[in-house]
N, C-alpha and C positions, 0 to 999 in steps of 0.2 A: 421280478422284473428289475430290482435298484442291481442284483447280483448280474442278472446279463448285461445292464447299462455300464457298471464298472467293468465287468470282463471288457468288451467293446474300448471303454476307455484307455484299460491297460494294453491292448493291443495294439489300437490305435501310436499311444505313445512307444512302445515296442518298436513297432515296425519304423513308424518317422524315427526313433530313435531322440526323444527327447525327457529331458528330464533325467531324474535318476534312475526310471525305467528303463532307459535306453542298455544299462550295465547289468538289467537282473538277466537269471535264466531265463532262457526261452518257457523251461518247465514250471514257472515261479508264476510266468505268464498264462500261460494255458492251463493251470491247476484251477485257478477261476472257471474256465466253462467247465471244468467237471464238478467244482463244488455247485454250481446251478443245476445242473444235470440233476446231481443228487438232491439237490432242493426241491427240481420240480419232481423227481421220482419217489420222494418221501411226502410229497404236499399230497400228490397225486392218489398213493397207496393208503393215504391215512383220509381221506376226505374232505382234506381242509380246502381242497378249492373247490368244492362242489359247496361246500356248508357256507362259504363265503358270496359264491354265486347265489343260492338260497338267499340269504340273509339280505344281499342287493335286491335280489326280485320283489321279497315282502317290502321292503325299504317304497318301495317304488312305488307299486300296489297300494301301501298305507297314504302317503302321498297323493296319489291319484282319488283316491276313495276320498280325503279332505277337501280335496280343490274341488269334487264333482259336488259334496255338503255343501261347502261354502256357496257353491252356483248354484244352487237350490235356495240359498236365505237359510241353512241347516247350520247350527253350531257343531262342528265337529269334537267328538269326545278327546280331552285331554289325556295325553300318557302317562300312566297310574306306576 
C-alpha cells in the first residue's frame, strides 16, 4: 500500500506539475504503478498476503480469548 500511496503522490505532483517531479518522464512516473503491480503479483503468488491476513486473524482471536478470561476473574496465560 506505502508503494500505491507514493505512485499516487508522484502523480499527483506530475500532473500539477510541482516540484522536481514536474521535469521527470512521464515514464519515471508511471514505472511506480507497475512496480506495485508487480508487488502485489509477487506478494499474491507467494502467499504473503494471505499468511499476513492469517497471522492478523489469530492476533485477534488471542486478544478476544484474553478479554473473554479476564471477564470471567480467569488469569490469562502469558506468551511463552
Amino acid at each position: 500500500m506505502y508503494l500505491l500511496g507514493l505512485s499516487l503522490v508522484l502523480l499527483a505532483l506530475k500532473y500539477l506539475e510541482i516540484g522536481p517531479v514536474a521535469t521527470w518522464s512521464w515514464w519515471v512516473v508511471l514505472s511506480s504503478f507497475a512496480a506495485t503491480a508487480a508487488w502485489w503479483a509477487w506478494a499474491d503468488s507467494t502467499g504473503y498476503t494471505k499468511r499476513k491476513a492469517m497471522e492478523k486473524m489469530e492476533e485477534r482471536k488471542k486478544e478476544r480469548i484474553n478479554r473473554h478470561k479476564e471477564a470471567l476473574g480467569i488469569q490469562p496465560r502469558k506468551p511463552r
